[in-house]
LUMBAVO-195885 format. One record per residue (C-alpha): residue in three letters; chain; x, y, z; residue number from 1. Coordinates in nm, 4 decimals, m for minus. Example, Ala and Ser with C-alpha at 12.3 -4.5 7.8 and 13.67 -1.06 7.14 Angstrom:
REM LUMBAVO-195885
res,chain,x,y,z,n
Ala,A,1.2300,m0.4500,0.7800,1
Ser,A,1.3670,m0.1060,0.7140,2
REM end
This chain:
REM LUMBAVO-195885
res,chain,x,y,z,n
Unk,A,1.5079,1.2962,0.3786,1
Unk,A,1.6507,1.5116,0.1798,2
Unk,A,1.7921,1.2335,m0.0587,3
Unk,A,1.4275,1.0418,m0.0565,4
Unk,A,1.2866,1.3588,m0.2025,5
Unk,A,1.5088,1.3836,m0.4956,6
Unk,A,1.4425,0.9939,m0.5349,7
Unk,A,1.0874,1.0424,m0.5681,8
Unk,A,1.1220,1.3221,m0.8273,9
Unk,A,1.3717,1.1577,m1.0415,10
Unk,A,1.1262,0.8753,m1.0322,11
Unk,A,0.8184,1.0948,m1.1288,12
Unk,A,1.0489,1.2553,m1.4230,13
Unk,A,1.1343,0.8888,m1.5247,14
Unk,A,0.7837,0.8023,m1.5578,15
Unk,A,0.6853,1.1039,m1.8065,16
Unk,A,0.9833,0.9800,m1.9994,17
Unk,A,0.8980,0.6006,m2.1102,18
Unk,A,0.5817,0.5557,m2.2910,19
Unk,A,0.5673,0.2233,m2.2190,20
Unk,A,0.5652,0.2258,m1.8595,21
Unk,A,0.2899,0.5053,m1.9239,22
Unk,A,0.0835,0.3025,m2.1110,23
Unk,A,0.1344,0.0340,m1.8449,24
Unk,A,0.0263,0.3140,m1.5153,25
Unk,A,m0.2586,0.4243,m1.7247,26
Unk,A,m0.3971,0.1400,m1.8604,27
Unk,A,m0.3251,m0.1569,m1.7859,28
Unk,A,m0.3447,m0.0194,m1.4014,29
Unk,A,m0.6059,0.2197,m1.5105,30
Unk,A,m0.5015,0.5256,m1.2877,31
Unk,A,m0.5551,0.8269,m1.3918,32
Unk,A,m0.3663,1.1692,m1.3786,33
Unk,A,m0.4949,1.2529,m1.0268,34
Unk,A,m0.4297,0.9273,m0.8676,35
Unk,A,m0.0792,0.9550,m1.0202,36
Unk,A,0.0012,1.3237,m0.8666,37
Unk,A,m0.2167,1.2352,m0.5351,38
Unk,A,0.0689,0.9167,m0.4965,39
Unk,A,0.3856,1.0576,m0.6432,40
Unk,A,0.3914,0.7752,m0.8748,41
Unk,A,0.6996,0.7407,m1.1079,42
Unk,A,0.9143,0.4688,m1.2962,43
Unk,A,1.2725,0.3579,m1.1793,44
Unk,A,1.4360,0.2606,m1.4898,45
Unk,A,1.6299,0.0248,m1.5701,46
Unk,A,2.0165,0.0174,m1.4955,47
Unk,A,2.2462,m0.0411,m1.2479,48
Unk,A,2.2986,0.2805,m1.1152,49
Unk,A,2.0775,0.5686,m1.2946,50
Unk,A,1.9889,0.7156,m0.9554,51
Unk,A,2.3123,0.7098,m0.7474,52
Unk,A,2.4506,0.9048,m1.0412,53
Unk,A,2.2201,1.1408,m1.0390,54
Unk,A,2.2116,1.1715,m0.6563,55
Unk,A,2.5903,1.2084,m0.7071,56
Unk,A,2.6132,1.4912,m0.8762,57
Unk,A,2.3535,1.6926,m0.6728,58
Unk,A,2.6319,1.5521,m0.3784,59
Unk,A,2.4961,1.3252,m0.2172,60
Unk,A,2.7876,1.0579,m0.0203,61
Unk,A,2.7164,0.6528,m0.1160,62
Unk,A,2.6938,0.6237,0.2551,63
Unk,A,2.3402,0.8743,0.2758,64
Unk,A,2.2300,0.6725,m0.0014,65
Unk,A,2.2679,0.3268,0.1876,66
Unk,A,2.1246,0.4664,0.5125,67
Unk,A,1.7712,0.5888,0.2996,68
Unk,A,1.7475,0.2485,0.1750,69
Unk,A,1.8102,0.3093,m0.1728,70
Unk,A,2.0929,0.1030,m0.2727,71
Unk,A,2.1687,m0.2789,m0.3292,72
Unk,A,2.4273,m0.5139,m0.1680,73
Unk,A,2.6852,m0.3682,m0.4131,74
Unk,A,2.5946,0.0000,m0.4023,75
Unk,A,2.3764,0.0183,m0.7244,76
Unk,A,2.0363,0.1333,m0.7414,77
Unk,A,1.8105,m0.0781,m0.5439,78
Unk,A,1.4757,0.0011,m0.7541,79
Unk,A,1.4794,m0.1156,m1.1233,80
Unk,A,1.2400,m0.1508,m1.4308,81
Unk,A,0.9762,m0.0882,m1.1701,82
Unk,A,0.6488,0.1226,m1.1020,83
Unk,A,0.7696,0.3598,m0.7852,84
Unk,A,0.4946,0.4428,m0.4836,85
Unk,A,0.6552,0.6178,m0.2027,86
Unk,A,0.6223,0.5806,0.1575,87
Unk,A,0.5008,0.9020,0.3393,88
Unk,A,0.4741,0.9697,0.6632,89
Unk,A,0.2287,1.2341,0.8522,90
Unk,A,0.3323,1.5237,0.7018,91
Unk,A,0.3852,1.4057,0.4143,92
Unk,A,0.7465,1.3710,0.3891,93
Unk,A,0.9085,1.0909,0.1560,94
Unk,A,1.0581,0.8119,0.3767,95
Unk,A,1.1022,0.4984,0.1659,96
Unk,A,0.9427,0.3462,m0.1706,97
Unk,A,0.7766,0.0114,m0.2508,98
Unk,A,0.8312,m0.0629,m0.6386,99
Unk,A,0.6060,m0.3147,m0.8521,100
Unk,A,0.7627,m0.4376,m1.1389,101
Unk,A,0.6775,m0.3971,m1.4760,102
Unk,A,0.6499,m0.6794,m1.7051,103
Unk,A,0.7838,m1.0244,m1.5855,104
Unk,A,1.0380,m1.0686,m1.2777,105
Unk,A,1.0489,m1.1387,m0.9139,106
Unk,A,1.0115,m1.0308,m0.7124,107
Unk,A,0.6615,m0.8650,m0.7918,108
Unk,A,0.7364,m0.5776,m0.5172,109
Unk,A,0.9935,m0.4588,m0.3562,110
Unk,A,1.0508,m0.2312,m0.0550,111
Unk,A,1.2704,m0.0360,0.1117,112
Unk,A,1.4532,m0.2050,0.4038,113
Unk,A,1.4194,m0.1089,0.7374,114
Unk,A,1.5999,0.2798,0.7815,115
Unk,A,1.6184,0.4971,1.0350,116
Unk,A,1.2890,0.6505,0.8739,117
Unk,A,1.0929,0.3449,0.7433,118
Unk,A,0.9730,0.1123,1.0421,119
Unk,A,0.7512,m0.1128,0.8910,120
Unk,A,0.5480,m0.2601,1.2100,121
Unk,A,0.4468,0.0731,1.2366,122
Unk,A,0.4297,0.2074,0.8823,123
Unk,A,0.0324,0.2508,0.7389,124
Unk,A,0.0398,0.3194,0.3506,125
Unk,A,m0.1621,0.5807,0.2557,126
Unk,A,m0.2448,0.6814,0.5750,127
Unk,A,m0.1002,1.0564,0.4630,128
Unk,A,m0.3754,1.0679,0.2275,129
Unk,A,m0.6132,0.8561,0.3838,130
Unk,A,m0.6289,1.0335,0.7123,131
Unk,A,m0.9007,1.3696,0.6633,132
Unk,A,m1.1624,1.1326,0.5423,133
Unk,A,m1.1467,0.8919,0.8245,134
Unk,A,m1.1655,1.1586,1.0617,135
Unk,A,m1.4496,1.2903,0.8597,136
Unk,A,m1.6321,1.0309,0.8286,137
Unk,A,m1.5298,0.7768,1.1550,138
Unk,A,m1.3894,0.4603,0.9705,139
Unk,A,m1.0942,0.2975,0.8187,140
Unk,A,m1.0526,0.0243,0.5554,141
Unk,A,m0.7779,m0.1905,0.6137,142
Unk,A,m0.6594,m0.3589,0.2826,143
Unk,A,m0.4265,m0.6019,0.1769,144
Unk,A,m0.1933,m0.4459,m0.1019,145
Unk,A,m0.0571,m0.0985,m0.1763,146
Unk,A,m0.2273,m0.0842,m0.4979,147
Unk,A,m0.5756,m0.1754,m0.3475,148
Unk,A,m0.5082,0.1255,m0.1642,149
Unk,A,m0.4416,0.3368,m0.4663,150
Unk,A,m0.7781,0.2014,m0.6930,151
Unk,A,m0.9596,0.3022,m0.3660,152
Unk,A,m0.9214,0.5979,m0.3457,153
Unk,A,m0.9653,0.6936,m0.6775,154
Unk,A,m1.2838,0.5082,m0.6588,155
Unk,A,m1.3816,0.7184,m0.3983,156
Unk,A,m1.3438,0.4934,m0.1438,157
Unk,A,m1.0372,0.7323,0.0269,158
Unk,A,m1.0412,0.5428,0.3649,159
Unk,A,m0.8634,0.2856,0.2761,160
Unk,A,m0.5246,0.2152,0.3993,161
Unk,A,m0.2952,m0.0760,0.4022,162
Unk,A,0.0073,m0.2043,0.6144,163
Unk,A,0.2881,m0.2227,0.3850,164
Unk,A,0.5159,m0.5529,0.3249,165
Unk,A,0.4615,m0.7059,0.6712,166
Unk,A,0.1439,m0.8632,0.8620,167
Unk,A,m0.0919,m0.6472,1.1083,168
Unk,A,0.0907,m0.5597,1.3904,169
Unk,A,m0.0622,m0.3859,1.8101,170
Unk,A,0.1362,m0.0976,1.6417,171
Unk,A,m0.0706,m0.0660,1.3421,172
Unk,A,m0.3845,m0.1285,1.5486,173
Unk,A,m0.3055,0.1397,1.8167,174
Unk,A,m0.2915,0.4187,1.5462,175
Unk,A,m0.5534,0.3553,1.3484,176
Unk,A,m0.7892,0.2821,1.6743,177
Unk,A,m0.6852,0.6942,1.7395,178
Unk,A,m0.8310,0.7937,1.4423,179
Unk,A,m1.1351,0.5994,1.4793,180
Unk,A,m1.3187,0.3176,1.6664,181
Unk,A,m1.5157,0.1836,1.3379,182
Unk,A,m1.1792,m0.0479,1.1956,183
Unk,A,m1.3002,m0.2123,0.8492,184
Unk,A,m1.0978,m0.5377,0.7431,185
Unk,A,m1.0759,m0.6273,0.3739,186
Unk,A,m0.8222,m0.8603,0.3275,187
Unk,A,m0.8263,m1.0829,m0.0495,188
Unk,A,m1.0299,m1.3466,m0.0565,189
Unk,A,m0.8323,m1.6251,m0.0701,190
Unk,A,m0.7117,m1.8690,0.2208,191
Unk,A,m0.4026,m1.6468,0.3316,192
Unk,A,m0.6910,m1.3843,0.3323,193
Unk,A,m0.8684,m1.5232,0.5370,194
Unk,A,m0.5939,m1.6931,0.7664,195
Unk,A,m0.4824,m1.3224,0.7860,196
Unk,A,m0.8211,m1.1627,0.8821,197
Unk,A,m0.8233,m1.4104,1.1144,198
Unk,A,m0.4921,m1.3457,1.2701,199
Unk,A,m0.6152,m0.9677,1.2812,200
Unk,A,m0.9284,m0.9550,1.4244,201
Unk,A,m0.7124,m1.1845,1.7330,202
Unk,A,m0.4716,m0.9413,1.7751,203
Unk,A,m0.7317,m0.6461,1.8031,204
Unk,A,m0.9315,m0.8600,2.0338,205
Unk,A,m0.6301,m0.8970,2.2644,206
Unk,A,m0.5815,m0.4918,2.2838,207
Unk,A,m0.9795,m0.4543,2.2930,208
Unk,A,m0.9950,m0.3394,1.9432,209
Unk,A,m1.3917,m0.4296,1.7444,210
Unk,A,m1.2747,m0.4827,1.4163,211
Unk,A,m1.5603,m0.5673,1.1420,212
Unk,A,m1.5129,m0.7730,0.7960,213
Unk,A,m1.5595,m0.6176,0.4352,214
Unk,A,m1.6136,m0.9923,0.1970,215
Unk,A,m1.7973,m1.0610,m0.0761,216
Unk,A,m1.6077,m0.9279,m0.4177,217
Unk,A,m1.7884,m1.2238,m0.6056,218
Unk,A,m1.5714,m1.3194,m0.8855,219
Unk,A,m1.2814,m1.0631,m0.7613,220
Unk,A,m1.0108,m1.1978,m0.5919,221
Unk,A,m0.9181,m0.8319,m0.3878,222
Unk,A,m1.0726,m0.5212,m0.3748,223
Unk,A,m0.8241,m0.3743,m0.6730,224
Unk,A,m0.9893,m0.6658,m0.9186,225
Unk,A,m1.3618,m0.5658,m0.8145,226
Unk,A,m1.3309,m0.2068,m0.8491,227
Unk,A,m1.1498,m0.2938,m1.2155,228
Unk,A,m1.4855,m0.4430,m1.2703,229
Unk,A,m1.6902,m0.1698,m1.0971,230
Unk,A,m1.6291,0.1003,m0.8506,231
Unk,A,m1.9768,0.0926,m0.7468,232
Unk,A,m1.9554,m0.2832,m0.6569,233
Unk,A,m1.6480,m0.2138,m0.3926,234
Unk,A,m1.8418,0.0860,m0.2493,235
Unk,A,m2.1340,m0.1223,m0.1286,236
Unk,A,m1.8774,m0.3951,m0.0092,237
Unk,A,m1.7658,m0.1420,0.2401,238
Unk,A,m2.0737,m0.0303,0.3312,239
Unk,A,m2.1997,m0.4544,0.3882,240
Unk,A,m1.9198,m0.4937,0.6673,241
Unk,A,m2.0632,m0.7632,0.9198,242
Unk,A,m1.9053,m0.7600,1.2595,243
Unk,A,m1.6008,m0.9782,1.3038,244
Unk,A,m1.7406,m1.2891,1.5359,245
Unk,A,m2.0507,m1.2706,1.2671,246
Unk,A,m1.7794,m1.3539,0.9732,247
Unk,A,m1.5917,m1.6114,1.1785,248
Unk,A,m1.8543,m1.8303,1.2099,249
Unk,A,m2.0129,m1.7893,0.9485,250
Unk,A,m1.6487,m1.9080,0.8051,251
Unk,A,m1.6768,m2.2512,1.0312,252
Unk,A,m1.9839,m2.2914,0.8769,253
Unk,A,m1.9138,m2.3256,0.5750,254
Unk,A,m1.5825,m2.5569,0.6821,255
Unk,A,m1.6750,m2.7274,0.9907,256
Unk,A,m1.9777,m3.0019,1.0062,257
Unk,A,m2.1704,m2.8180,1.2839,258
REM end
């Protein structure tokens, strides 16, 4: 834990370091300083082995380092040239990182690998910061990417979460359904988002989970492009959600000759 932490401030120093990556987070992302403090954002730079030397010296074994997931096959620094987002869990506490990289390069993101701390069939990013408003306000918005999560909540949408790196799982399901009964799926809208929102509104059937459907970003392709285009336009998309069986068939419709 201890090791994640210092990960995710070295990271956050990086970032206030390289103009270019700042020009990349604030721009061409368009987040702004509160988003960035809110998710611990921060830039792993590139080089083989920046962080284990500086996790090194505050003495910190190569061992530790493996078992947080923050090392390659040959001991080097796992996260490189790329935007860092870490992975919280309820109280906040650093447990892994997914990292997005900057420019050209595959692949696009990368996470940590399974640890001790970081399960991800039961992982829910941005649940930590998510988690106030759905209990506030009785619903969650299930999305498809990390940084759909991030744009969001800074677009005041803050009830959106996402399951990280890995398809919806009963896990993921059973937590959120704690939280709240009123489950909101907005997956991208292409066909693996749709073969997905499929799969997921299955699954919840199976453990008696209503799940409803957020669609229609027009021209967008996921909720991060529309609210790029205009907060306000993602807001009422959230607020449309149709019940699940209502979306399904209306989805044969437009496929199947009925």
């Amino acid at each position: 834990r201890e090791a994640l932490e210092l990960a995710c401030k070295f990271y956050q120093v990086c970032l206030t370091k390289n103009k270019e990556v700042m020009q990349y987070v604030f721009y061409k992302r368009n987040l702004n300083r509160a988003t960035v403090k809110e998710f611990r954002i921060g830039y792993a730079p590139k080089g083989k082995d920046y962080l284990v030397q500086f996790l090194k010296k505050r003495g910190f074994t190569i061992q530790e380092m493996r078992e947080a997931g923050l090392l390659n096959q040959y001991d080097g620094d796992l996260f490189r040239g790329r935007m860092m987002v870490p992975f919280m869990d309820n109280s906040g506490s650093v447990i892994g990182f997914t990292g997005r990289i900057v420019g050209d390069g595959e692949p696009k993101y990368l996470n940590t690998p399974e640890t001790l701390l970081f399960n991800k069939s039961r992982f829910i990013f941005g649940l930590t910061q998510a988690k106030e408003s759905i209990r506030r306000d009785d619903y969650v918005v299930i999305v498809e990417g990390n940084m759909d999560v991030i744009s969001s909540h800074q677009a005041g949408v803050k009830h959106a979460v996402a399951t990280s790196g890995t398809a919806m799982t009963e896990g993921h399901l059973k937590i959120l359904s704690k939280l709240t009964s009123d489950i909101r799926l907005a997956y991208d809208g292409d066909a693996a988002g749709v073969n997905a929102t499929e799969r997921a509104i299955m699954l919840a059937g199976g453990i008696g989970v209503n799940l409803s459907v957020v669609s229609g970003y027009g021209t967008a392709k996921d909720p991060d492009e529309l609210i790029q285009q205009d907060p306000k336009l993602w807001q009422e998309c959230v607020e449309k959600h149709e019940p699940a069986v209502d979306w399904i068939l209306k989805k044969y419709e437009e496929s199947v000759d009925i």
